[in-house]
Every structure is written in C-alpha cells, then in structure tokens.
GUSEKE-306567 format. One record per residue (C-alpha): residue in three letters; x, y, z. Coordinates in pm, whole numbers, padded with zeros to 5 digits, always signed. Last residue first. Layout:
BEGIN
ALAXYZ/...
END
This chain:
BEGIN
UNK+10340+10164+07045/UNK+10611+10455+07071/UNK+10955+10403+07218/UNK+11065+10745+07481/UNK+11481+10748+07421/UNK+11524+10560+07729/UNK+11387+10217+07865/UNK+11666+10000+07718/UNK+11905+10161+07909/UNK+11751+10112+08282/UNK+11627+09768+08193/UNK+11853+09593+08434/UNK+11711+09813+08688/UNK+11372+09690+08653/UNK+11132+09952+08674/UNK+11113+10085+08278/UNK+11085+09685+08143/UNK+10880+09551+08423/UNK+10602+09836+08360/UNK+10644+09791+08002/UNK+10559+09413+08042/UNK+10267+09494+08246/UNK+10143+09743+08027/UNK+10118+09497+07774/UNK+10001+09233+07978/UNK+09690+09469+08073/UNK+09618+09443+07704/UNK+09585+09779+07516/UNK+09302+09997+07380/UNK+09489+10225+07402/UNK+09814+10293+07220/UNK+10121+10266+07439/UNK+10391+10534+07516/UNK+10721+10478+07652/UNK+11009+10703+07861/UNK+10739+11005+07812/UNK+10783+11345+07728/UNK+10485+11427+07497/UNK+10535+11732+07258/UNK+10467+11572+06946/UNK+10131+11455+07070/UNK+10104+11054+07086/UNK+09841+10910+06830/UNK+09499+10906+07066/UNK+09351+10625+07219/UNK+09596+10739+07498/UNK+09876+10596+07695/UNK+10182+10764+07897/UNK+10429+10524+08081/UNK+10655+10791+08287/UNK+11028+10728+08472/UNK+11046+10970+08732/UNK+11394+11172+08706/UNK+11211+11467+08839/UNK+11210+11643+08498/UNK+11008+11370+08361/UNK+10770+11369+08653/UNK+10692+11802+08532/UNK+10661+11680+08169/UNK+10427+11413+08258/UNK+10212+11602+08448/UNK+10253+11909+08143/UNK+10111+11657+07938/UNK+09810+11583+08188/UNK+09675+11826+08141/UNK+09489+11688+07794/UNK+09146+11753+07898/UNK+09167+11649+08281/UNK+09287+11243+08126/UNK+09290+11179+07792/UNK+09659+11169+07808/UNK+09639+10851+08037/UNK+09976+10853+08267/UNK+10113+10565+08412/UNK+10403+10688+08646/UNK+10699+10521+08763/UNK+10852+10402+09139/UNK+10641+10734+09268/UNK+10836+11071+09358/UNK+10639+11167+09750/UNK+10530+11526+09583/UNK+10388+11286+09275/UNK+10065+11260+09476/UNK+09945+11625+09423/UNK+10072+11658+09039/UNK+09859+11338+09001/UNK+09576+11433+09176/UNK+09579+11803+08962/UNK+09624+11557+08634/UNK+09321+11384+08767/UNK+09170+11020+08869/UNK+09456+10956+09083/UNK+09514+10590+09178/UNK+09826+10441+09397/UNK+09965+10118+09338/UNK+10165+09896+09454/UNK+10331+09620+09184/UNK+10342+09259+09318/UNK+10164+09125+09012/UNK+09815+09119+09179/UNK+09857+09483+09253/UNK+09922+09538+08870/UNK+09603+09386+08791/UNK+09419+09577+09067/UNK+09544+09891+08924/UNK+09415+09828+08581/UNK+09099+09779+08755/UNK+09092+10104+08956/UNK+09213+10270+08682/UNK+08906+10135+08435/UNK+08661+10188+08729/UNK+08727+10583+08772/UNK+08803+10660+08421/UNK+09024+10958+08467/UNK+09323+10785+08463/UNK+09658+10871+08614/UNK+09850+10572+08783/UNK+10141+10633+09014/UNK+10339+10343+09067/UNK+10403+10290+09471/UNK+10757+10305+09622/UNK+10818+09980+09845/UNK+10680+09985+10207/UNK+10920+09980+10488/UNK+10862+09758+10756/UNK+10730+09878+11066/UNK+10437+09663+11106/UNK+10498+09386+10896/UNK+10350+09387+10521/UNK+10021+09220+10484/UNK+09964+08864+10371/UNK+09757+08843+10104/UNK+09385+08663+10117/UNK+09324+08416+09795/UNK+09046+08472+09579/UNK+08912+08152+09507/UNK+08719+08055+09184/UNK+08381+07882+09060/UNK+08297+08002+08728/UNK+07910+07801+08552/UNK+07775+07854+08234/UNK+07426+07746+08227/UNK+07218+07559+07939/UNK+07226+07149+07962/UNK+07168+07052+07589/UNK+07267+07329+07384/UNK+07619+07313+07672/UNK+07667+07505+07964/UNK+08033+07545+08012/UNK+08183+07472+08416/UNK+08465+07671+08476/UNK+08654+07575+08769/UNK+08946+07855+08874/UNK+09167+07755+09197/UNK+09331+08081+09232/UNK+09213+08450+09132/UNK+09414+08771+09026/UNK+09583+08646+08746/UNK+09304+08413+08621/UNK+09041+08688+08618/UNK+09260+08875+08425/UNK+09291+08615+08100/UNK+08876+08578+08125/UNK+08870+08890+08115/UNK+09074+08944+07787/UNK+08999+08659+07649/UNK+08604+08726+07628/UNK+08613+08814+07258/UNK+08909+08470+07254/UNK+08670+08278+07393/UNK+08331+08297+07161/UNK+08419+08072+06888/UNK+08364+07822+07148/UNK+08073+07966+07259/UNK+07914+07859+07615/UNK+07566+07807+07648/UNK+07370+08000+07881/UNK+07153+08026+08203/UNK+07428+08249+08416/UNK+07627+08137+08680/UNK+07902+08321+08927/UNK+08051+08130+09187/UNK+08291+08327+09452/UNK+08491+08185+09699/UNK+08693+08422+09991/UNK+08992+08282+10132/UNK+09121+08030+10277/UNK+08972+08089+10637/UNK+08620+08114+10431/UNK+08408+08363+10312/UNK+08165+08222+10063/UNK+08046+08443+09791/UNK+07737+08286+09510/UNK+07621+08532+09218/UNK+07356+08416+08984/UNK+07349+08641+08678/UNK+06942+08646+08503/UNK+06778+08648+08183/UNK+07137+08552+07979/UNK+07207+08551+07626/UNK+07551+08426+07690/UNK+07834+08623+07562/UNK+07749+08977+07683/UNK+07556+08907+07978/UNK+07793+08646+08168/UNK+08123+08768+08029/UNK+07988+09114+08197/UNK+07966+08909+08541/UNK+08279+08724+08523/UNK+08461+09081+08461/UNK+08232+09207+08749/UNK+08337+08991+09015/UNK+08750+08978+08946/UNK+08691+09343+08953/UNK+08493+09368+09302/UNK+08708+09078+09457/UNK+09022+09254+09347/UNK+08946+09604+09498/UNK+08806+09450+09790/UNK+09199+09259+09859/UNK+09300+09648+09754/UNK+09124+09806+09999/UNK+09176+09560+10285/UNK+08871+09287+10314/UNK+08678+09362+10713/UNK+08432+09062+10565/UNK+08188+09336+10576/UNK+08381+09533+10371/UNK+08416+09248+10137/UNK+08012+09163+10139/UNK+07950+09540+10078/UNK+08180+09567+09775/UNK+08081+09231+09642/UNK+07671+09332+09635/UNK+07746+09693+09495/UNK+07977+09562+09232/UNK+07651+09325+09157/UNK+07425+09623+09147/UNK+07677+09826+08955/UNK+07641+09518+08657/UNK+07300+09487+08695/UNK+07225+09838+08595/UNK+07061+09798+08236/UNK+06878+09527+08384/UNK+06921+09146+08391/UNK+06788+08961+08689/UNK+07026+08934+08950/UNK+06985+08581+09156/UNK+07162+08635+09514/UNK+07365+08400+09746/UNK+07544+08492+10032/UNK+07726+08141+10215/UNK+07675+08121+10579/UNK+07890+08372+10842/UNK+07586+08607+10807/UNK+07627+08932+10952/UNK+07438+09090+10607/UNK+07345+08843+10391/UNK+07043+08502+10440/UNK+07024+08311+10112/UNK+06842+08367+09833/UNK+06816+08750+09788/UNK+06664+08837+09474/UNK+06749+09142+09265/
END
C-alpha cells in the first residue's frame, strides 16, 4: 500500500491507494483502526468506522473490477469523513447484491454522496460522515447491554455495531464459556449463534432461559428440538431482521407476543 498523504500525528487529511491483494481488506481495517485510535475514537465509535470502512471497501472489489481501493479519512470537529474510490463502473443490476452493505453503511453513517463511475468516466466514488456520539454523563446509569454470542470475531463485532447505531448496547462474547461468564450481570436479551463453541451454546441458552433472560438464537442450521429460545432466525439473515426481533422481545409492549419461542 501507498501512502499519499502524510499519517500518523497528522491533523491533515490521511490518504492511501491499496492495491488489490488477497489481504487488502485487513490492511484497510488496519489503516481505520489505527487512524481512530489515534483520533482517541471510543470502542464502539472505532468499531463503526472500521465496519462502515470495510463494507465500502468489499463493495469496491467485489462489484467493480478494481486494481486498486483509494481510502481518504478526515478528522474533523463534526466528525470523522471517509471517501473510499475504486477505478470502476457502477452496475445497476448490481445494487441489490451489494444491498445489504450498502443498506448498513447508511444506518451507521450521515451525509452519504455516492458518486457512480460510468463506461465513460470509470471510478465509483462514497463520501460519508460518521458522526461522533455523545457519551453518557458521568454517573448516570447505563442501560442493560444485549449479550451477543458469536464465534465469528468480525461478523459479531459488526452485527454489534449495527445494533449500537440503533441505540441498543452491546456486549460481544465470542464463546459459550464468554457468554456463561458475562450473563452473571443478566443482559437486556441474548443473541445466541448455535454454531458457536461446537454447539455449547444450547445449554447457554437454556441456563439465560431459566434466568428469565429473553434469548434470540440463530444458526445456518434448522433449530435443534431441544433449543429454548423466545425466537430463532435462520442465518444468513438481514441485520433488519434481527433488529426487528430485537425490538419485538425488548419492548415491553411486546412482552406476550414474544413467548412461545417462533421459528424463522
């Protein structure tokens, strides 16, 4: 990779050309994550930035034919601005494969500009802002975090972003041990991926069942008879899907229509 600008300490704009490899897309994870904790970014603000990043990023070289992803980050007292380019054309028939990231980028970023590259004038351009969150107070009381089980380190951690972005605190374990551990302070409801520590993570969701906790299980799989869930949802699923289960099992209005475990 190419450094075009000036980085580390800089108060300028960072700018860096990535030519495509098979590990371009950790190297430009790599470049967000230091830039945020150099911009002092909470965990979950760098969190964002890295996923909002990286969905852009993998649009980039899997829809566009791309030799190189051209990453731009300007911290600013609005927020942070990212611009990521590549040198393609941009498919029509081609938006609803990329919906999905396209869909999450817009919940977690403001002030989108998408620029398409055209046959004529190649280069597919994503300008965005990615707003800094106030923090809680000091003293005030933090709201009861969902737990999220998932053993796929990135795929959690993005999931977890989303819900973050919808006002929903999260806490990551990538274990059914992790989960057992951070259940002792009962999360607000527990996403639970069966796949997860070789299928242990049925008696996880057995155990936060018994504790009154209300538990979103989700697997690839077809649920196991023995699963004691309030919902489960068949992977691969939209974020908006969990989100709308989430909402449905946390809300107290939703209290009665949550029981009696629905399968997706």
């Amino acid at each position: 990779m190419m450094a075009l600008l000036p980085g580390s300490g800089s108060s300028e704009p960072v700018e860096y050309l990535f030519p495509v490899s098979p590990e371009v897309l950790a190297d430009i994870r790599a470049f967000v994550t230091r830039l945020a904790e150099e911009a002092g970014a909470a965990d979950r603000e760098r969190q964002r930035i890295v996923l909002v990043t990286h969905e852009l990023s993998a649009n980039a070289l899997e829809h566009s034919a791309t030799d190189a992803i051209y990453v731009r980050w300007e911290d600013t007292d609005q927020g942070v601005w990212i611009t990521v380019c590549d040198q393609g054309v941009f498919e029509v028939g081609g938006i609803d494969a990329r919906g999905i990231g396209l869909r999450i980028v817009l919940a977690l970023a403001d002030e989108v500009t998408i620029r398409p590259g055209r046959r004529e004038e190649k280069g597919t351009m994503v300008h965005l802002r990615m707003p800094v969150r106030a923090r809680p107070a000091a003293g005030a009381a933090a709201p009861p975090a969902l737990l999220l089980v998932d053993g796929d380190r990135f795929a959690g951690r993005s999931l977890s972003s989303f819900l973050e972005a919808e006002g929903y605190p999260t806490l990551v374990a990538g274990s059914a041990q992790a989960g057992h551990a951070a259940s002792v302070s009962p999360p607000r409801l527990a996403i639970v991926d069966l796949m997860t520590s070789h299928g242990l993570t049925l008696q996880l969701c057995e155990d936060l069942t018994r504790a009154g906790v209300p538990v979103l299980a989700m697997s690839i799989l077809a649920p196991p008879e023995n699963l004691q869930a309030s919902r489960f949802l068949r992977k691969p699923v939209h974020p908006l899907e969990v989100l709308a289960a989430v909402r449905l099992l946390t809300e107290p209005s939703a209290t009665g229509a949550a029981s009696g475990a629905p399968h997706a």
